[in-house]
C-alpha positions in Angstrom: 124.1 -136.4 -102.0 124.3 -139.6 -100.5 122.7 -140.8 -96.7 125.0 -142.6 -94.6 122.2 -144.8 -93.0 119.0 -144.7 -91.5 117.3 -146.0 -88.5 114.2 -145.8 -86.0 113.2 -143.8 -83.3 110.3 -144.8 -81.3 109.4 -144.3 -77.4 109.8 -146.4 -74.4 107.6 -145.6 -71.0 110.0 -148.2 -69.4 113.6 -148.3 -70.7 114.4 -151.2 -68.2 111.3 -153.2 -69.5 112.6 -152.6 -73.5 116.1 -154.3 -72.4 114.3 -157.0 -71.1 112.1 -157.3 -73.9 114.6 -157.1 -76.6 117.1 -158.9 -74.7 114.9 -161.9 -74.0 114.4 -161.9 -78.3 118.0 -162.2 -78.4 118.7 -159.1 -79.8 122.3 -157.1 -79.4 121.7 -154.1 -77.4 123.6 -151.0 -79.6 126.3 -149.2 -76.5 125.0 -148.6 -73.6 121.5 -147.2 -72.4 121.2 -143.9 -70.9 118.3 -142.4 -68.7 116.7 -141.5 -71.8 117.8 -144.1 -74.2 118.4 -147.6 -75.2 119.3 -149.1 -78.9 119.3 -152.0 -80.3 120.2 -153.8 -83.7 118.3 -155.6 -86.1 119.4 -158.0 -88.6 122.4 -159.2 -90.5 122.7 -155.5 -91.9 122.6 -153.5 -88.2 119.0 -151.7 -88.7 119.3 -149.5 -85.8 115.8 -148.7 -83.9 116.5 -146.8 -80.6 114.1 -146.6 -77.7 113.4 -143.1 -76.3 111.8 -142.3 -73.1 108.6 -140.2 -73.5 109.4 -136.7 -72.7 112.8 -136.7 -74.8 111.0 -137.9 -77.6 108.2 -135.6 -77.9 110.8 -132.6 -77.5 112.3 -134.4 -80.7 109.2 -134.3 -82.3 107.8 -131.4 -81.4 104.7 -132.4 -81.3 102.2 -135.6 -79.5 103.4 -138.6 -79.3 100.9 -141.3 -80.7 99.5 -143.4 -78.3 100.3 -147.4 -79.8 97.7 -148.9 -77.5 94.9 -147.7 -80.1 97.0 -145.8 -82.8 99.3 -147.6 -85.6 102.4 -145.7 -86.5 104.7 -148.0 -88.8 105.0 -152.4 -88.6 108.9 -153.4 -88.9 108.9 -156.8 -91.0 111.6 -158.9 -89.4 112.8 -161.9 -92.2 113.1 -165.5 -90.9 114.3 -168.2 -93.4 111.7 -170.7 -93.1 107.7 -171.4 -92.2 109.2 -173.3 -89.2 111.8 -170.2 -87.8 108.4 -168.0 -87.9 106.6 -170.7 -85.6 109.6 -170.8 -83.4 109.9 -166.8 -83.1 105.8 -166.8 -82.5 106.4 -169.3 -79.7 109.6 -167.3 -78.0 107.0 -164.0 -77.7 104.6 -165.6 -76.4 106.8 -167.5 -73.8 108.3 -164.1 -72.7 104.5 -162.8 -72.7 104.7 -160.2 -75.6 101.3 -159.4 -77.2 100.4 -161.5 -80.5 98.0 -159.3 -82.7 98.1 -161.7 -85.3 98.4 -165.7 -85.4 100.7 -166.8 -87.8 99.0 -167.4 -91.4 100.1 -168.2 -94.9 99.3 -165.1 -97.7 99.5 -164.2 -100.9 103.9 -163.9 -100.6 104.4 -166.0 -97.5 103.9 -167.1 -94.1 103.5 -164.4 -90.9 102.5 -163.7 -87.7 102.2 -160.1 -85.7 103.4 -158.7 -82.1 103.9 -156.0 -80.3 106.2 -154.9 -77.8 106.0 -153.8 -73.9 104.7 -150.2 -75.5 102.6 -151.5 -78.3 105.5 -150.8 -81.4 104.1 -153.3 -84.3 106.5 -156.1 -85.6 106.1 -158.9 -87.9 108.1 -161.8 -88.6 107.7 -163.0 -92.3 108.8 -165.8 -94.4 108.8 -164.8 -98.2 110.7 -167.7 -99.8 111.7 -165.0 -103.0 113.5 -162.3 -100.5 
């Protein structure tokens, strides 16, 4: 057996403030968002995360959904091709007020910096000049 593809599912307490969010990053927004739901795309391959509100997430679940203001669920790594695209994706969140968790730094495979999102979901964007 062979899967098809796989993507994301994570909650939104605000679908409208996600679009914005998202949007403002310049990413494509994946259809149209529901009520319940809004998707968007990631990368040159499509990576598919979709944004759930609360209460149709937690019946997905079944079970609690974590709270991201204190809990860490998962970081999504987000590639940029230079030390310089990092700096400028680190300037765009702050600009459109997202939450840096970590300044950019150089380690042991690269250069990086850390945000999260209007519901505390953990991104990075990392340069790793052998990727």
């Amino acid at each position: 057996m062979k899967t098809k593809m796989i993507w994301a599912n994570l909650v939104s307490s605000d679908i409208q403030k996600t679009i914005q969010f998202y949007t403002a990053l310049g990413f494509k927004q994946n259809g149209e968002e529901t009520k319940e739901l809004v998707s968007f795309v990631f990368g040159e391959n499509d990576f598919v995360i979709n944004f759930f509100a609360p209460k149709r997430l937690e019946n997905a679940l079944r079970g609690k959904l974590s709270n991201t203001n204190v809990d860490n669920e998962i970081i999504f790594s987000l590639s940029a091709n230079s030390v310089e695209e990092v700096d400028l994706w680190h300037q765009k969140i702050k600009e459109i007020k997202g939450t840096v968790f970590s300044e950019p730094e150089n380690f042991e495979v690269g250069y990086t910096f850390g945000f999260s999102d209007p519901d505390g979901h953990k991104f990075n964007f990392l340069y790793w000049p052998g990727m």
